[in-house]
DOZATI-61554 format. One record per residue: residue number from 1; x, y, z of N, C-alpha, C in turn. Coordinates in steps of 0.2 Angstrom, whole numbers. Each point is the difference from the previous one (the first is absolute). Layout:
REM DOZATI-61554
<NUM, <X, Y, Z>, <X, Y, Z>, <X, Y, Z>>
...
***
This chain:
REM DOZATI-61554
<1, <-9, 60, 15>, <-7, 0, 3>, <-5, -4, -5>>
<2, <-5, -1, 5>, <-6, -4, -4>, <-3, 5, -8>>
<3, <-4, -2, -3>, <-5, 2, -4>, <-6, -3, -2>>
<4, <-4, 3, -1>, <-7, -4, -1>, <-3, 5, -4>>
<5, <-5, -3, -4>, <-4, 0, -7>, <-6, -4, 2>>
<6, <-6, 4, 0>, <-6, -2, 2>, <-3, -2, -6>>
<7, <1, -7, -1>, <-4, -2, -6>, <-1, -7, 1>>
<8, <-3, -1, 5>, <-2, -7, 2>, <-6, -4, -1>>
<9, <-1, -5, 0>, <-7, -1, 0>, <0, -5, 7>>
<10, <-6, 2, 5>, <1, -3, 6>, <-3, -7, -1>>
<11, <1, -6, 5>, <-2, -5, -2>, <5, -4, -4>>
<12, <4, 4, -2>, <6, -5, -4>, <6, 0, 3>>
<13, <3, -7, 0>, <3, -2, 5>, <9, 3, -2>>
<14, <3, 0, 6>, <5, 5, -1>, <5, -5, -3>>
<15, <6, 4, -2>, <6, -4, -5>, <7, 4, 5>>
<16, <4, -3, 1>, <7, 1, 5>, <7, -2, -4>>
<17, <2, 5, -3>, <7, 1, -3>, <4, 0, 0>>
<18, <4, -3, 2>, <9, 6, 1>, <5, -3, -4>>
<19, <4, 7, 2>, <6, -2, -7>, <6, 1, 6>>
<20, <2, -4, -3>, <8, -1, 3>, <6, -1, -3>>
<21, <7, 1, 0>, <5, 1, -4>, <8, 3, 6>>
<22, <5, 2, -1>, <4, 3, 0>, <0, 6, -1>>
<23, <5, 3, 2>, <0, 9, 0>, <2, 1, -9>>
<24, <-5, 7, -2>, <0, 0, -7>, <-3, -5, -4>>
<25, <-5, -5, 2>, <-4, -4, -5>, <-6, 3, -2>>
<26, <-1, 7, 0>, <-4, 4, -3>, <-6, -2, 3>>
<27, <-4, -3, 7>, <-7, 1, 3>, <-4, 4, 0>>
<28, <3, 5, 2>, <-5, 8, 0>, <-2, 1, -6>>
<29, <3, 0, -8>, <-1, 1, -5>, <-3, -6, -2>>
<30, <0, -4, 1>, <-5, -7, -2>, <-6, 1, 3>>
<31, <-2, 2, 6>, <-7, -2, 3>, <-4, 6, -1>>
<32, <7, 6, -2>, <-8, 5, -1>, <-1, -1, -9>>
<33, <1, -2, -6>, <-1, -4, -4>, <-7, -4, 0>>
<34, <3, -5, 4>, <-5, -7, 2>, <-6, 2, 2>>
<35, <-1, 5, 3>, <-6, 5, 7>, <-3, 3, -8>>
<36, <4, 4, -3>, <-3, 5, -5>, <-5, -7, -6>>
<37, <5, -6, -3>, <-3, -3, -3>, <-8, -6, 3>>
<38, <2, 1, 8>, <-6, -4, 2>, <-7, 7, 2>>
<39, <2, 7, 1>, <-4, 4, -1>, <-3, 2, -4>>
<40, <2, -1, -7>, <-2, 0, -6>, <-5, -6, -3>>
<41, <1, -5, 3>, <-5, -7, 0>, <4, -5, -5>>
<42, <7, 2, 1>, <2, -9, -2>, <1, 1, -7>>
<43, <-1, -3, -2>, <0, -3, -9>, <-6, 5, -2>>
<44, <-2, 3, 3>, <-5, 6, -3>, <-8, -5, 2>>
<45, <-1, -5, 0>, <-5, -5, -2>, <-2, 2, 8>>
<46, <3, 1, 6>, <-2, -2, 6>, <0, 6, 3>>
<47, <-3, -1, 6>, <-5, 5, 4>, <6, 5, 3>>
<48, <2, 8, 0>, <6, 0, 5>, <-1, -1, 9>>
<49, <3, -1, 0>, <3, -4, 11>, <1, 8, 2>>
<50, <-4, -1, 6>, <5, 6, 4>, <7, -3, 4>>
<51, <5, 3, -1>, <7, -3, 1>, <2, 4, 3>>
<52, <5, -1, 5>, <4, 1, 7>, <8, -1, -1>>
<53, <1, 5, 0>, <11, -1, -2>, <2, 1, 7>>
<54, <4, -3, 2>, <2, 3, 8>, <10, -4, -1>>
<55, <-1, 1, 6>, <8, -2, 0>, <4, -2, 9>>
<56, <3, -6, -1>, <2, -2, 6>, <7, 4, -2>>
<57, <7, 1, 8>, <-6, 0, 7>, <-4, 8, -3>>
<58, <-3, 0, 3>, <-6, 6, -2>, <-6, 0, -1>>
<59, <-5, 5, -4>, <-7, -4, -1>, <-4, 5, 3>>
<60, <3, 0, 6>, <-6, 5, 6>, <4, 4, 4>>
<61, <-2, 5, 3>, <5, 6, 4>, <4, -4, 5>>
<62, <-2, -5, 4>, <4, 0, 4>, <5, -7, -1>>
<63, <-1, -4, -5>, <3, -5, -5>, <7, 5, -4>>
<64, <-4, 7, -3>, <6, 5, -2>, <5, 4, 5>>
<65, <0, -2, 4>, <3, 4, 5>, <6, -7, 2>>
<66, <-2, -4, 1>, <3, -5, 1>, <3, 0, -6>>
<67, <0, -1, -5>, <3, 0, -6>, <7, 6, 0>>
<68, <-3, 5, 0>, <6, 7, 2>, <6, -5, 5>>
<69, <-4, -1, 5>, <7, -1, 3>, <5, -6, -1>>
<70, <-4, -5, -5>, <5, -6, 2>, <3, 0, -7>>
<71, <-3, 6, -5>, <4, 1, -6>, <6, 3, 1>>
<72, <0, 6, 5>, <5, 2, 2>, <5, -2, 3>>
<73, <1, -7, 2>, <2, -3, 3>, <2, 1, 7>>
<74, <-6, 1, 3>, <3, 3, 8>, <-2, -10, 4>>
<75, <-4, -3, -4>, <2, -7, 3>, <4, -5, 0>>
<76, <2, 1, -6>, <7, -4, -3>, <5, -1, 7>>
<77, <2, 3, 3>, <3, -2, 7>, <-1, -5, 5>>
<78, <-7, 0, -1>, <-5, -6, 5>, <-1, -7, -5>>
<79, <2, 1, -6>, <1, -8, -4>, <-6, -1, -3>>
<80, <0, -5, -4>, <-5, -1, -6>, <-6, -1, 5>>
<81, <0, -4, 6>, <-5, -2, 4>, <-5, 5, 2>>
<82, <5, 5, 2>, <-6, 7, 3>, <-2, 3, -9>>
<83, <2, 2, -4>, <-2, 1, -7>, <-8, -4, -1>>
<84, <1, -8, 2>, <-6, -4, -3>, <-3, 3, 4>>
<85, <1, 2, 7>, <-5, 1, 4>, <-5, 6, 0>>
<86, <4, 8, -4>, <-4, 4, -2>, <-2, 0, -5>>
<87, <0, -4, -4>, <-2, -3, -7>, <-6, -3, 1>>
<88, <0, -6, 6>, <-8, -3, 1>, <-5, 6, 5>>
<89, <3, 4, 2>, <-4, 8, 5>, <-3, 1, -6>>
<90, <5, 2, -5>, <-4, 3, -7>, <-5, -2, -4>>
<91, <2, -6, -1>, <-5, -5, -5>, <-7, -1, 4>>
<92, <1, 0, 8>, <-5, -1, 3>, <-7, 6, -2>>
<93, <5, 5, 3>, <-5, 5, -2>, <-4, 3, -5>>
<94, <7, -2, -8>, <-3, 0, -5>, <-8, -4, -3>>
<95, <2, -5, 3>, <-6, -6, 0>, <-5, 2, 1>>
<96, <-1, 3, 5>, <-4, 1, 6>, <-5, 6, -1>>
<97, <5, 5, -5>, <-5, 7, 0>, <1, 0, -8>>
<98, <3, -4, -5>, <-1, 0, -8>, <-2, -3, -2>>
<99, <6, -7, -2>, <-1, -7, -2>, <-8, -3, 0>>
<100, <0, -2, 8>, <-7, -4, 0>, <-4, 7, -2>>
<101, <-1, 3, 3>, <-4, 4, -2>, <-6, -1, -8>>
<102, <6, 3, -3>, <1, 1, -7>, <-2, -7, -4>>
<103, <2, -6, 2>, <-2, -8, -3>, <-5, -1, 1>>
<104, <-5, 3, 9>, <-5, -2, 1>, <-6, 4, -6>>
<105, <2, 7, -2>, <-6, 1, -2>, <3, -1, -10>>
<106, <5, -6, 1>, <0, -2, -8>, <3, 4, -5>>
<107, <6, 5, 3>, <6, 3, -3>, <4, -7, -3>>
<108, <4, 4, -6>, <7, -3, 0>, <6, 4, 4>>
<109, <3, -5, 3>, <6, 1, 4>, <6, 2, -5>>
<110, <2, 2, 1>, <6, 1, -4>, <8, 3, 4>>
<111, <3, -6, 4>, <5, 2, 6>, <6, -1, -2>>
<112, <7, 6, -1>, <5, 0, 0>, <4, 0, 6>>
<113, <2, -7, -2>, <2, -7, 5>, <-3, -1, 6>>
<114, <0, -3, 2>, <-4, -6, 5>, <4, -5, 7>>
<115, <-3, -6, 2>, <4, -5, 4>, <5, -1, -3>>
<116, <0, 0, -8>, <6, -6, -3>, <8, 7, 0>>
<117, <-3, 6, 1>, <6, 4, 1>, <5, -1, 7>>
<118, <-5, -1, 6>, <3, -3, 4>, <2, -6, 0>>
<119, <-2, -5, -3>, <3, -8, 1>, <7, 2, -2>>
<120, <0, 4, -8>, <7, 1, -5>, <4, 5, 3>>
<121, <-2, 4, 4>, <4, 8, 2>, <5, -2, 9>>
<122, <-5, 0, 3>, <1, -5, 7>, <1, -6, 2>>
<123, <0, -4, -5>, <-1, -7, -1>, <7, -2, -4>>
<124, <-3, -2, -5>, <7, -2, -4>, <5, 5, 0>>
<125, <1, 5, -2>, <5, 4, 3>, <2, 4, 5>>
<126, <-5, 0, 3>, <2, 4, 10>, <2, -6, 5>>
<127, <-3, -8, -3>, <4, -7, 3>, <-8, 1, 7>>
<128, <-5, 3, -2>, <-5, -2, 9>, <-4, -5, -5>>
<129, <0, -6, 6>, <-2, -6, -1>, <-7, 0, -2>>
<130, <-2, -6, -8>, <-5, 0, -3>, <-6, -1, 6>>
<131, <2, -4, 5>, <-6, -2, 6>, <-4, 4, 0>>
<132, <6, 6, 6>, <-1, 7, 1>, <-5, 5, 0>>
<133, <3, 0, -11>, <-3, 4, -4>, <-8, -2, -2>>
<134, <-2, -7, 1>, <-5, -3, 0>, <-5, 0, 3>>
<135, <2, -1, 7>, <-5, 2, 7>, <-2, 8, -1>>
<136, <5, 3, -2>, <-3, 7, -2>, <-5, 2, -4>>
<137, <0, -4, -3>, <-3, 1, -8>, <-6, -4, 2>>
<138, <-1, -5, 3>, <-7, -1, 4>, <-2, 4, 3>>
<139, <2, 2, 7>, <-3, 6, 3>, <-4, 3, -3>>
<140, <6, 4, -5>, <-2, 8, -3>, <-6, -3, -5>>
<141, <4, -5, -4>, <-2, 2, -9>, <-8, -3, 0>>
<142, <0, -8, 5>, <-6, -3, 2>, <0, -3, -8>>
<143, <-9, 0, -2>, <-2, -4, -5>, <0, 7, -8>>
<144, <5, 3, 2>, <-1, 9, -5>, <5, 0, -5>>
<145, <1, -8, -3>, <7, -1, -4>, <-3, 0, -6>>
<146, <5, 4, -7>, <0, 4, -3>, <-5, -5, -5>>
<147, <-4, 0, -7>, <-1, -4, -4>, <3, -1, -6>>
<148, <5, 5, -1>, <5, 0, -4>, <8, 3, 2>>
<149, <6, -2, 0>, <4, 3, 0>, <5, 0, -7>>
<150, <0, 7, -2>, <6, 0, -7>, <7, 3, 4>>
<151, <4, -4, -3>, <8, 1, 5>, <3, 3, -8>>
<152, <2, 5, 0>, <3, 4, -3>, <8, -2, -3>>
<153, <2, -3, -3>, <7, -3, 0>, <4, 2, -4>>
<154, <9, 3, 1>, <4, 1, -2>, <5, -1, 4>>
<155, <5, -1, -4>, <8, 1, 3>, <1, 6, 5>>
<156, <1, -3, 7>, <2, 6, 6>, <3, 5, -4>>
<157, <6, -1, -4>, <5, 6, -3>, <-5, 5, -5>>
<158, <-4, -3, -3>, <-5, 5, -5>, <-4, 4, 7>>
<159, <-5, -1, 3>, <-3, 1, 5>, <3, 6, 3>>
<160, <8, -1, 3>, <1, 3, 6>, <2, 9, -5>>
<161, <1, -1, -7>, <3, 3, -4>, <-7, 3, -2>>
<162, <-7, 0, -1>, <-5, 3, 1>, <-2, 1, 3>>
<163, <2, 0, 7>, <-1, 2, 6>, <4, 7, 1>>
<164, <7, -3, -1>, <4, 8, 1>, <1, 7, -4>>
<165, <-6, -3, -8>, <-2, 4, -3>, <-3, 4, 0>>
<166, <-6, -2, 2>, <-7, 2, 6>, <3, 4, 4>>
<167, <4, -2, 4>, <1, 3, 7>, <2, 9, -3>>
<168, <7, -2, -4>, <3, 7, -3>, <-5, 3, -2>>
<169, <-6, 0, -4>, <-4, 3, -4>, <-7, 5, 6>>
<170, <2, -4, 7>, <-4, 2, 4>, <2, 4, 5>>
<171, <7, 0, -2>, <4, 5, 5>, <3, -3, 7>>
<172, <-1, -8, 0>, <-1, -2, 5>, <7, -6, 4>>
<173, <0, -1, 2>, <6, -7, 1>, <-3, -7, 1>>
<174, <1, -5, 0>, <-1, -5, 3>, <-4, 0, 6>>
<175, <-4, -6, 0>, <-2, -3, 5>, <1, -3, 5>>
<176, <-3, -5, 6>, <3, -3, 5>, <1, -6, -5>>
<177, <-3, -4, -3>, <2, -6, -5>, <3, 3, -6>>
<178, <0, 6, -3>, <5, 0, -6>, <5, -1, -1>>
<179, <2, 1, 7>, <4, 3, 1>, <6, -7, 3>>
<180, <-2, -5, 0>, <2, -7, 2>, <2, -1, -7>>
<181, <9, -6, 3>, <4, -2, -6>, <-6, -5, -5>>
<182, <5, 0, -5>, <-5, -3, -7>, <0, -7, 4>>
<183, <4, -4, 3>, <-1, -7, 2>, <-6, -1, 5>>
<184, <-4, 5, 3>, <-7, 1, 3>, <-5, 2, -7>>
<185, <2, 1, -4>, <-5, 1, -4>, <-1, -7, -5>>
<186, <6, 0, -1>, <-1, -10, -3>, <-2, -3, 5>>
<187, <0, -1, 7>, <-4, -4, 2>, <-8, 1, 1>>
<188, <0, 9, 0>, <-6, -1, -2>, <-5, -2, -5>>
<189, <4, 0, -7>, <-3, -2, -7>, <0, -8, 2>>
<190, <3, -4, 3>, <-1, -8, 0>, <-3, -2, 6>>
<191, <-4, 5, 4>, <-3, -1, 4>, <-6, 2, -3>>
<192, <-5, 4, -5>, <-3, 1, 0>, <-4, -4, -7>>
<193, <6, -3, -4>, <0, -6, -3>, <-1, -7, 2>>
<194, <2, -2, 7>, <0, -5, 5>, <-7, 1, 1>>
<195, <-5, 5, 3>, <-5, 2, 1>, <-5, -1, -6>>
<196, <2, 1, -4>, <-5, -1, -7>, <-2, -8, -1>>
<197, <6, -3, -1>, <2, -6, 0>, <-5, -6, 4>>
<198, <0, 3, 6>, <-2, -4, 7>, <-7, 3, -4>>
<199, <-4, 4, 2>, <-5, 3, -2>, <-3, 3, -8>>
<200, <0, -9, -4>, <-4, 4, -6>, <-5, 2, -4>>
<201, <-3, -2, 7>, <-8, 0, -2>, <-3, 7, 1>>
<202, <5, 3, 4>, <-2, 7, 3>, <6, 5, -5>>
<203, <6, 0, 1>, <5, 3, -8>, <2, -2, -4>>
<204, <1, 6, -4>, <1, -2, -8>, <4, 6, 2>>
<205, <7, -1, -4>, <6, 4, -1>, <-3, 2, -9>>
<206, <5, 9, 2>, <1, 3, -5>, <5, 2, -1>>
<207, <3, -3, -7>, <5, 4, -1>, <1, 8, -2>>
<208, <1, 2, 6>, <1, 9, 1>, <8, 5, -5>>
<209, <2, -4, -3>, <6, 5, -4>, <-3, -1, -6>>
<210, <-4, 1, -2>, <-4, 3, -9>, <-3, 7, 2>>
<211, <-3, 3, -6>, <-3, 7, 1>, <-4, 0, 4>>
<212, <-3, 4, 5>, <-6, 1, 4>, <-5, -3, -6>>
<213, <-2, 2, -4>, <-6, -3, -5>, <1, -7, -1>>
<214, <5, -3, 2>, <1, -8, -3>, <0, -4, 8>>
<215, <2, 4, 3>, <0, -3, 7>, <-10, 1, 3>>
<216, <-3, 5, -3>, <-9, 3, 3>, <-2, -7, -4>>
<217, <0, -1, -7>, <-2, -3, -2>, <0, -7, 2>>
<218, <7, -2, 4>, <1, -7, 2>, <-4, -1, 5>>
<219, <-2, 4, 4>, <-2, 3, 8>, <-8, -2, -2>>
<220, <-3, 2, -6>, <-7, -1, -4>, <-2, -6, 0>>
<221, <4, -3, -4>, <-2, -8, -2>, <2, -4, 6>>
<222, <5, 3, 5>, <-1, -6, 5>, <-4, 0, 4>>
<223, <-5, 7, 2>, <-4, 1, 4>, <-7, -2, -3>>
<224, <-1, 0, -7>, <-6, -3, -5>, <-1, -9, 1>>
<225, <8, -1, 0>, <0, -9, 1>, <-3, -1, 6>>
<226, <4, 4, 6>, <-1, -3, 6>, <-7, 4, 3>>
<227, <-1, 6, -2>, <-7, 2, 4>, <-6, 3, -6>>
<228, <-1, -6, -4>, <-5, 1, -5>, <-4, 6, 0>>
<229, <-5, -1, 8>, <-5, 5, 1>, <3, 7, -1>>
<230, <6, 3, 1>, <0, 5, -1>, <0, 4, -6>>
<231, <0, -6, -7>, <-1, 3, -4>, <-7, -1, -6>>
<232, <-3, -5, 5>, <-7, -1, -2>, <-4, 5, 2>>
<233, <-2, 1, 6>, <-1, 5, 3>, <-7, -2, 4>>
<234, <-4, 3, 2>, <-3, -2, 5>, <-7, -8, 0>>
<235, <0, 0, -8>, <-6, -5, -2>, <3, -7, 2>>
<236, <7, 1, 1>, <4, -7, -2>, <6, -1, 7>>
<237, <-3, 6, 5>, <7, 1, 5>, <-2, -7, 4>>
<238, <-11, 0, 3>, <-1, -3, 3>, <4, -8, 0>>
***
């Protein structure tokens, strides 16, 4: 689910996030880091952001609900096409009652995963055509595309093996994509690579197999290069 931290200053203009990766590239544990250090005001020198953590699919109750069901895998039978289909229901709604919300009154966004999990999850690996995935991604996503994207990157085989760590420590099994052989998962790491590649003006890859502290860190400096203002803070955002 979402989160929000009311430390905003209104008038300033919103910032859009998202992290993206494979399963087990540690997002959840990167972005609440990244939220706490932009909370705190950055480098210490800047003003703190009221910041927004959310998460695709998910975000908002009815975005979660659709989430439940397709992690459970009750649409896997209906093929990757019906998956993108409730994927853009979610994201739709998320946008509509968080996202924009949140940007307009000049939050930091901060979304775990995004379109590009669709292009890499349903796309390159589910085989539904990039056209497809794109007329979609107009519909829904419109002119609401991210200003930074960090792609989380390690080897499927580390990833799937933090993932099933996690899973055991929560008592839990797998999910509807954990749960796919490792050859969807490397096609997910080189799809989401492809995606960097094509777009780099918008990501920067992290290498994600170092300590949590060494990966936050990397996560710092490339969000300092690429979005100065947020660590200048409000004198120098304009």
């Amino acid at each position: 689910m979402s989160e929000v931290a009311a430390t905003g200053a209104p008038g300033r203009p919103g910032c859009f996030i998202t992290f993206e990766g494979g399963e087990g590239a540690g997002k959840s544990t990167q972005i609440a880091r990244l939220a706490a250090w932009l909370r705190a005001g950055a480098d210490g020198r800047a003003e703190a952001r009221e910041v927004v953590t959310t998460r695709e699919p998910g975000g908002s109750p009815r975005a979660e609900r659709i989430r439940s069901a397709v992690l459970s895998g009750v649409a896997k039978p209906y093929g990757p096409f019906a998956e993108a289909l409730l994927f853009a229901a979610a994201r739709l709604d998320h946008l509509s009652t968080l996202i924009r919300p949140s940007l307009a009154r000049g939050a930091v966004v901060l979304c775990d995963r995004f379109s590009d999990s669709t292009r890499a999850y349903q796309g390159a690996a589910g085989g539904v055509e990039p056209e497809t995935l794109a007329a979609l991604e107009r519909v829904v996503v419109g002119a609401t595309r991210p200003d930074l994207t960090l792609i989380l990157d390690l080897p499927a085989e580390i990833g799937l093996a933090r993932a099933r760590q996690r899973d055991r420590a929560a008592a839990r099994g797998p999910d509807r994509f954990e749960a796919e052989a490792l050859g969807f998962h490397q096609r997910l790491r080189a799809a989401f690579l492809a995606i960097a590649e094509a777009e780099p003006a918008r990501c920067a890859v992290i290498d994600a197999q170092g300590t949590p502290d060494a990966v936050a860190q990397a996560i710092r400096a490339a969000v300092a290069e690429r979005l100065p203002q947020l660590a200048r803070g409000a004198a120098d955002a304009a």
